[in-house]
N, C-alpha and C positions, 0 to 999 in steps of 0.2 A: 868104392873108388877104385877105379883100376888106375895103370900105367900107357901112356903112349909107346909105343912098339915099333921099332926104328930097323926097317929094311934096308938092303940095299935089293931093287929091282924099278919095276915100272908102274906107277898108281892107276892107270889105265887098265892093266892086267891083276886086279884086287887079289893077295893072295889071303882067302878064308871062304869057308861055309855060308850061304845061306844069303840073304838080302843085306845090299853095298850100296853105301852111298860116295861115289868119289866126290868130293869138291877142291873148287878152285876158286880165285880171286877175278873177279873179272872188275873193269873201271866203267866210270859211268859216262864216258862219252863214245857208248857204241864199238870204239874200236877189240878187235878179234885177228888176231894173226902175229903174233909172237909171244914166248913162252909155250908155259905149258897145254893152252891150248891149241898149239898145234898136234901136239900127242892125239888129245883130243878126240881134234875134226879127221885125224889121219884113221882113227877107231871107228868113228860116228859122226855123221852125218847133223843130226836129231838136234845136238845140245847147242852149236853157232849157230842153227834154224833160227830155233826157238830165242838164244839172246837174242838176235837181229831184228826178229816177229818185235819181242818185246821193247827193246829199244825207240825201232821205227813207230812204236802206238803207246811212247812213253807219258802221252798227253792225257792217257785214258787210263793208264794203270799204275802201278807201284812201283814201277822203276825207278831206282834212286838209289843215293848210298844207304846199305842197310838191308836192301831188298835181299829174298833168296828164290831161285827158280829152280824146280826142279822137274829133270827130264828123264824122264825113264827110256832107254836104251836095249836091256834087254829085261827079261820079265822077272830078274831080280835085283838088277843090276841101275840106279839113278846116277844125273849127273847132276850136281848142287852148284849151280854160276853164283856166288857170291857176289856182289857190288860193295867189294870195298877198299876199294880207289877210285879219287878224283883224279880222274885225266889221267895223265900223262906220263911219265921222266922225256922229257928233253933238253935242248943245249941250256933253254931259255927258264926250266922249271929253278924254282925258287929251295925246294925243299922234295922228301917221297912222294910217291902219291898217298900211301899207305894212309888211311884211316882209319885209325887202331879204334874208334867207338864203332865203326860204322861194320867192323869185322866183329867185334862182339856181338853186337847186333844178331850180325848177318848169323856168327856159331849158336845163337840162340834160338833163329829159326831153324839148323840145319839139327838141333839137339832134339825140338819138338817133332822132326820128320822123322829122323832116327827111330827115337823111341815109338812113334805109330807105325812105322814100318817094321821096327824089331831089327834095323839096321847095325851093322859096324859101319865106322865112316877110315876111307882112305882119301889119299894127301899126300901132294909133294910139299915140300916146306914154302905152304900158300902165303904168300905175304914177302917172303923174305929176297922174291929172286926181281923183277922189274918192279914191282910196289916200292922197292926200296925199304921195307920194314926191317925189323932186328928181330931173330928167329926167338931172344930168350921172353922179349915181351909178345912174340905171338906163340910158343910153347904155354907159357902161363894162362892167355884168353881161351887157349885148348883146354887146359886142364879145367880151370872153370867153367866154362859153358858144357865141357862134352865127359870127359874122362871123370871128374868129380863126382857127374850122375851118372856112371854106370856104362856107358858107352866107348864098346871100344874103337880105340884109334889105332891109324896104322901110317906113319908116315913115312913115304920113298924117297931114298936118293937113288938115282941114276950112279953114282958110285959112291964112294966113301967120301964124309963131307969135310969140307975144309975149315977149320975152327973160324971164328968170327973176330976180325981184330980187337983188342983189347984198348979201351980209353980214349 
């Protein structure tokens, strides 16, 4: 069992040794263009290709909540599009998008690429920024799916983070 390992820098620029998996939360109606995958597409090219590919030919594959795609970027370096959020936040949303099974899920397959890759996986705190999720229930589905077995984590903040309201 190791510990999550809490930067302040950029998840895009993985700071470690050897084969990276970055992941992100992406939602399952195709949209791409705010958050952190703009970091991204501003890096690479490769990984809103490939969700878009996948999206547009969702009739034919596993796109869905739960899915995980992985895009390889540079020859040690992947990118892991997560599908886990439905839709949206907007004026009209009811509730996050966040779907805290569908991200278990998703850290389940990104735990089995990991460890065949011989990965460390980095992270901005996926889930918690337009998902609308709560960082302390999506720290916990890290530790279990990924940090539990062996796998280390590395999550970035762009600067120091601001505590989570209480109650």
């Amino acid at each position: 069992m190791t510990a999550i390992r809490y930067l302040i820098g950029d998840a895009t620029s993985p700071s470690a040794d050897g084969p990276q998996v970055i992941a992100h939360l992406c939602n399952d109606r195709g949209g791409w263009g705010k958050g952190f995958v703009l970091a991204i597409s501003r890096r690479w090219p490769e990984p809103e290709a490939a969700y878009r590919r996948w999206y547009r030919d969702r009739a034919h594959n596993d796109f869905g909540l739960g899915a995980a795609q992985f895009v390889q970027v540079l020859p040690d370096t992947w990118v892991a599009n997560l599908i886990g959020q439905h839709g949206i936040r907007t004026s009209r949303s009811t509730g996050p998008p966040i779907r805290y099974d569908a991200v278990r899920t998703c850290l389940g397959r990104l735990a089995e690429r990991a460890t065949d890759l011989g990965a460390s996986v980095h992270l901005p705190r996926l889930g918690a920024g337009l998902a609308g999720g709560r960082w302390d229930d999506i720290e916990q589905l890290i530790t279990d799916e990924l940090t539990d077995h062996g796998i280390p984590v590395t999550v970035y903040d762009l600067t120091a983070p601001t505590p989570e309201p209480t109650g």
